[in-house]
C-alpha positions as CSV (number, residue, x, y, z in Angstrom):
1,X,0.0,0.0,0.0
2,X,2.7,2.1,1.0
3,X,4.4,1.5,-2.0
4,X,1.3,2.8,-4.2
5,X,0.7,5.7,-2.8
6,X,4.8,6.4,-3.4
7,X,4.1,5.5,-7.0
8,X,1.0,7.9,-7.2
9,X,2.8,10.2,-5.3
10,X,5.6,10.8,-8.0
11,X,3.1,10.4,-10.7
12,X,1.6,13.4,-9.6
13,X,4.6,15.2,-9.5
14,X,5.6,14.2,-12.7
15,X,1.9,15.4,-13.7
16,X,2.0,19.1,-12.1
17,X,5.6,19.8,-13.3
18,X,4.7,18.7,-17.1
19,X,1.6,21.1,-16.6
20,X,4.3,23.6,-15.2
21,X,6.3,23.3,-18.0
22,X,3.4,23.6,-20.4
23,X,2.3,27.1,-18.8
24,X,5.4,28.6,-19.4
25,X,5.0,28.8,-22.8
26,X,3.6,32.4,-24.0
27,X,2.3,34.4,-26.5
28,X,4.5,37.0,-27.1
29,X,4.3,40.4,-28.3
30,X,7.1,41.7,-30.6
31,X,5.8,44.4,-32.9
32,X,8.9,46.7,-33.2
33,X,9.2,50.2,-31.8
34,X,10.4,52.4,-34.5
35,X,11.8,56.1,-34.0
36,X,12.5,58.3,-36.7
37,X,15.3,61.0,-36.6
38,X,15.5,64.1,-37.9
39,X,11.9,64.0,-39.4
40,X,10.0,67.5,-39.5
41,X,6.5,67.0,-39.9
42,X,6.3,70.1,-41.7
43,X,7.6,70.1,-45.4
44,X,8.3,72.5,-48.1
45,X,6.8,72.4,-51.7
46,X,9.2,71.1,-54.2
47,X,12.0,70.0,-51.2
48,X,12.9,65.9,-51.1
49,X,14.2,63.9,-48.7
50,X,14.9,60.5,-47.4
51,X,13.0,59.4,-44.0
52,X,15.5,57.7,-41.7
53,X,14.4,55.4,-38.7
54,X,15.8,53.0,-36.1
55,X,14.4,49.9,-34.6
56,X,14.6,49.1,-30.9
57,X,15.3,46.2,-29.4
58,X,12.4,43.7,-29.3
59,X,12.7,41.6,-25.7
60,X,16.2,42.2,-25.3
61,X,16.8,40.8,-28.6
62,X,18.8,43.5,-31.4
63,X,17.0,43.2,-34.2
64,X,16.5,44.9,-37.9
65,X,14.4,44.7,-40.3
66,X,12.7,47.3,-42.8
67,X,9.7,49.5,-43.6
68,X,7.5,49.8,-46.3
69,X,5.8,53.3,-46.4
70,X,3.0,54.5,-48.3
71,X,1.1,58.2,-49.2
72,X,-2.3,58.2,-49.3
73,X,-2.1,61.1,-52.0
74,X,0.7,61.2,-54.5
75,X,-0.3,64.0,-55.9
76,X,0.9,66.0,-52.6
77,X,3.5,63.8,-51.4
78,X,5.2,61.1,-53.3
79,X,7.4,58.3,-51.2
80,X,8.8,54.9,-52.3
81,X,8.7,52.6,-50.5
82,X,12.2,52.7,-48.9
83,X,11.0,56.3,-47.5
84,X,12.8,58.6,-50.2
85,X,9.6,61.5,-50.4
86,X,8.7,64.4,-52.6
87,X,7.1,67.2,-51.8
88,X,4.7,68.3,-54.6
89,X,2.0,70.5,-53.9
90,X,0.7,72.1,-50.3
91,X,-2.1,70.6,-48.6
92,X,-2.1,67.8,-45.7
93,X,-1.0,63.9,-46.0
94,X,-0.7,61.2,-44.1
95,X,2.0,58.2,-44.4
96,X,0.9,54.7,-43.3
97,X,4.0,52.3,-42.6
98,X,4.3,48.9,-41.3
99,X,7.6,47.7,-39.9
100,X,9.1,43.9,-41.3
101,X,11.4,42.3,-39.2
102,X,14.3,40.2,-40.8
103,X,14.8,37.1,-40.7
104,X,17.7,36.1,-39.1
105,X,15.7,38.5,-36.1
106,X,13.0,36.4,-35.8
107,X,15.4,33.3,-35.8
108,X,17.0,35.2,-32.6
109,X,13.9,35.5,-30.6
110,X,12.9,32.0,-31.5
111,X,16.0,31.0,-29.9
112,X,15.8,33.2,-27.0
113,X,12.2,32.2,-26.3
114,X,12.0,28.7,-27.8
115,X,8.7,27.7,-26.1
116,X,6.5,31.3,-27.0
117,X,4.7,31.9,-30.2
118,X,4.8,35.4,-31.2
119,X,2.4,38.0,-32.3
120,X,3.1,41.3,-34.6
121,X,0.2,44.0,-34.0
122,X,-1.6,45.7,-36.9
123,X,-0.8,49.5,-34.7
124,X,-2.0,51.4,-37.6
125,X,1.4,53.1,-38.1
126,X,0.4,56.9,-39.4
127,X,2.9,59.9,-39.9
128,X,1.0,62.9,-40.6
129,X,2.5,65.7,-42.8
130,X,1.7,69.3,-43.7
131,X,3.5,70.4,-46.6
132,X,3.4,74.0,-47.0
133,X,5.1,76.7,-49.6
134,X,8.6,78.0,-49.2
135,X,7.6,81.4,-50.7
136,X,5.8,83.8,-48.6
137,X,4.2,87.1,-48.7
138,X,5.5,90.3,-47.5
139,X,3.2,92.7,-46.6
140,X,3.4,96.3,-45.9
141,X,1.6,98.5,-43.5
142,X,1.3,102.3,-43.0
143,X,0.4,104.0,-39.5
144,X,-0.7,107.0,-40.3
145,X,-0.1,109.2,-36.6
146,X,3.4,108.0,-36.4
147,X,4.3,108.0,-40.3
148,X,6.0,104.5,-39.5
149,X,5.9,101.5,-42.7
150,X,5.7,98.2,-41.1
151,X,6.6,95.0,-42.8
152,X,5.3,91.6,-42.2
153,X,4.3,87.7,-43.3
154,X,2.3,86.8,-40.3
155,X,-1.7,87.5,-42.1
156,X,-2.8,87.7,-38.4
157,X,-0.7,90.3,-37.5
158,X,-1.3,92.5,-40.5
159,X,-5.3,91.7,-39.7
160,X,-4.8,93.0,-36.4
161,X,-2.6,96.6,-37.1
162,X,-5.2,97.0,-39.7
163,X,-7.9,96.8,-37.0
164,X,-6.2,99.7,-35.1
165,X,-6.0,101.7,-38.1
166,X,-2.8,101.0,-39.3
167,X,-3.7,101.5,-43.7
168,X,-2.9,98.3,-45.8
169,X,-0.4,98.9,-48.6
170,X,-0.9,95.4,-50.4
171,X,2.1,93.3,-51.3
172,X,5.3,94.6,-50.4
173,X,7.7,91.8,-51.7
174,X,8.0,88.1,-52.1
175,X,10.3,86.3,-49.1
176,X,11.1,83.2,-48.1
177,X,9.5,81.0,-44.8
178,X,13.3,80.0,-44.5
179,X,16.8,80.1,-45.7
180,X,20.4,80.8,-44.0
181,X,19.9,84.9,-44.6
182,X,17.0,85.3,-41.7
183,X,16.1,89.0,-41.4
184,X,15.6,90.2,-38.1
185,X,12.9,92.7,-36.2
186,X,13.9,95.2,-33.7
187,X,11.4,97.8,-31.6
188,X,12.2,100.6,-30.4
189,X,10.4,101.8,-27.0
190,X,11.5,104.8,-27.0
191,X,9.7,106.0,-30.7
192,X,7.8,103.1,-31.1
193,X,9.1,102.1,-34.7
194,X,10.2,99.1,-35.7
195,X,14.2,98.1,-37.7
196,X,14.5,95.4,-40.0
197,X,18.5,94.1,-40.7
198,X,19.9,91.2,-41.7
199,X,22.9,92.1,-40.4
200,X,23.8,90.2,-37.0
201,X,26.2,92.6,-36.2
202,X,23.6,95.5,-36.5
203,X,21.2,93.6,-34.5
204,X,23.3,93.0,-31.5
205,X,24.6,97.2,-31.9
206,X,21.0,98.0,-31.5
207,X,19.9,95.5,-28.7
208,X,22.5,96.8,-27.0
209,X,21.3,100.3,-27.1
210,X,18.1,99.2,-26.1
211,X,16.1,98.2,-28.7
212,X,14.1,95.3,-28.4
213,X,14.7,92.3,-30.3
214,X,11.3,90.6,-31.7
215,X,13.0,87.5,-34.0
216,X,13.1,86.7,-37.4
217,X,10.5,88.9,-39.5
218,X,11.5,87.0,-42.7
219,X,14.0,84.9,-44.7
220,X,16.0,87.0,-47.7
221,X,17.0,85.0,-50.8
222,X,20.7,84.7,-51.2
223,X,21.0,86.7,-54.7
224,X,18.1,88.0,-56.8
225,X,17.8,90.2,-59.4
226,X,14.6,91.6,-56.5
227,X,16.9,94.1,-54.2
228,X,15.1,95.4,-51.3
229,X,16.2,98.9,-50.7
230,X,16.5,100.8,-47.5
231,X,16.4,104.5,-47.0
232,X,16.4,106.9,-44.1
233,X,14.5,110.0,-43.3
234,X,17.3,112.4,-41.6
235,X,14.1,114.2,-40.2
236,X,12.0,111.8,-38.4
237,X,12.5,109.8,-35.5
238,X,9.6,107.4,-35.7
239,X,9.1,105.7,-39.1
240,X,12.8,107.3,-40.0
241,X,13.3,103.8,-41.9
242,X,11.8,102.6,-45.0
243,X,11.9,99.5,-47.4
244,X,11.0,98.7,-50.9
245,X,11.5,96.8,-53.8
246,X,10.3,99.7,-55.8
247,X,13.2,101.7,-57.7
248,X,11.2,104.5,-58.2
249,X,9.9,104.8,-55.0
250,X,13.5,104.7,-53.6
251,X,14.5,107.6,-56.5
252,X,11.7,110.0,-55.4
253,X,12.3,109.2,-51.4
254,X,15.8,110.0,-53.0
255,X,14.7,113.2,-54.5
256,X,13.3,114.4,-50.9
257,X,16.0,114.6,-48.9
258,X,16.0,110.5,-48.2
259,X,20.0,109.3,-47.7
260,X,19.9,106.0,-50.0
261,X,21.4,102.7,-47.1
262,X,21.6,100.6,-50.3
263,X,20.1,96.4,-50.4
264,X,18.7,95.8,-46.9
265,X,18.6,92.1,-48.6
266,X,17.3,90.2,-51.8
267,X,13.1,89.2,-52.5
């Protein structure tokens, strides 16, 4: 009797640690975590680019692999499937990707975790884009108390001085919304007028005599056949600057006792 129950005994420990051994095996998540560097979500019309990525680590396990991207409107945004884009026309896009892992990654986690099946999730992998146009509008404002011009691509802004009164002169020039010539926009609490300079050195001279700096007002091209003129009213303190791409404005501001500063920068 004694001897049976020994014999069921180990029988069900044989039984409970099979069952044990069965449990452990799990079902495994390993969709990949992908982070992309150096990927504006803002684009400019006509620019290109390649979208670059890295995979983390599934489970402690290195892996690699690759993804397959597509646009859901080519006509905006055109991207093979390696992630080399280009930017056509403005408007808003979205990418969908999904994310292969190799083979000889899989083959690692099967070895890692020999007894798990594994499972790849369908995340809905979206990147949304806004691809907008690298040529902007200059406007140009006139207040007509303090005599000042003022000089702007931010719409609201010029909705808002035209609200106080301030008289809207239409299109002053074409800029750019970026490029390495920014153009910089100083105030000046004392008169109340505003300085535009694309000169760094300019812009720290006057900051340091107290005008305020307010950032970039606009990008300059690098070399035009557009030259944006500055001149200087010798007797006015507010609205003593002025800009324009007109050269016969500049000739009869000339004409009145205007000194002629030369290209503030290129439209």
């Amino acid at each position: 009797m004694k001897k049976i129950f020994l014999v069921l005994l180990s029988s069900l420990f044989i039984f409970i640690g099979f069952r044990g051994i069965c449990t452990e095996a799990e079902e495994l998540d390993i969709t990949p975590q992908v982070d992309f560097t150096s990927l504006p979500t803002e684009l400019y019309k006509d620019s290109s680019g390649q979208i670059n990525y890295k995979i983390h680590d599934v489970l402690g396990v290195s892996v690699d692999g690759n993804i397959t991207f597509w646009s859901n409107n080519e006509k905006i945004l055109q991207i093979s499937s390696k992630g080399e884009w280009n930017a056509l026309e403005t408007g808003n896009v979205s990418v969908t990707y999904s994310v292969n892992l190799s083979e000889d990654s899989l083959e690692k986690l099967k070895q890692k975790y020999p007894n798990d099946t594994f499972i790849i999730k369908d995340i809905g992998n979206v990147i949304n884009f806004n691809i907008v146009s690298k040529i902007e509008t200059t406007s140009r404002l006139y207040n007509p108390n303090s005599g000042e011009h003022f000089y702007t691509n931010n719409y609201s802004e010029k909705l808002n001085l035209f609200s106080h009164g301030w008289v809207d002169e239409g299109h002053a020039w074409t800029s750019l919304a970026t490029s390495d010539i920014p153009v910089y926009r100083l105030y000046n609490p004392n008169f109340g007028n505003h300085h535009y300079t694309k000169s760094v050195a300019e812009n720290i001279l006057l900051i340091d005599l107290g005008w305020k700096y307010e950032g970039i007002a606009f990008y300059s091209f690098e070399s035009t056949n557009n030259p944006v003129f500055r001149l200087y009213n010798p007797n006015s303190d507010a609205g003593s600057h002025f800009l324009t791409l007109d050269l016969n404005e500049r000739n009869s501001l000339i004409n009145l006792g205007w000194r002629d500063e030369g290209v503030a920068f290129n439209a």
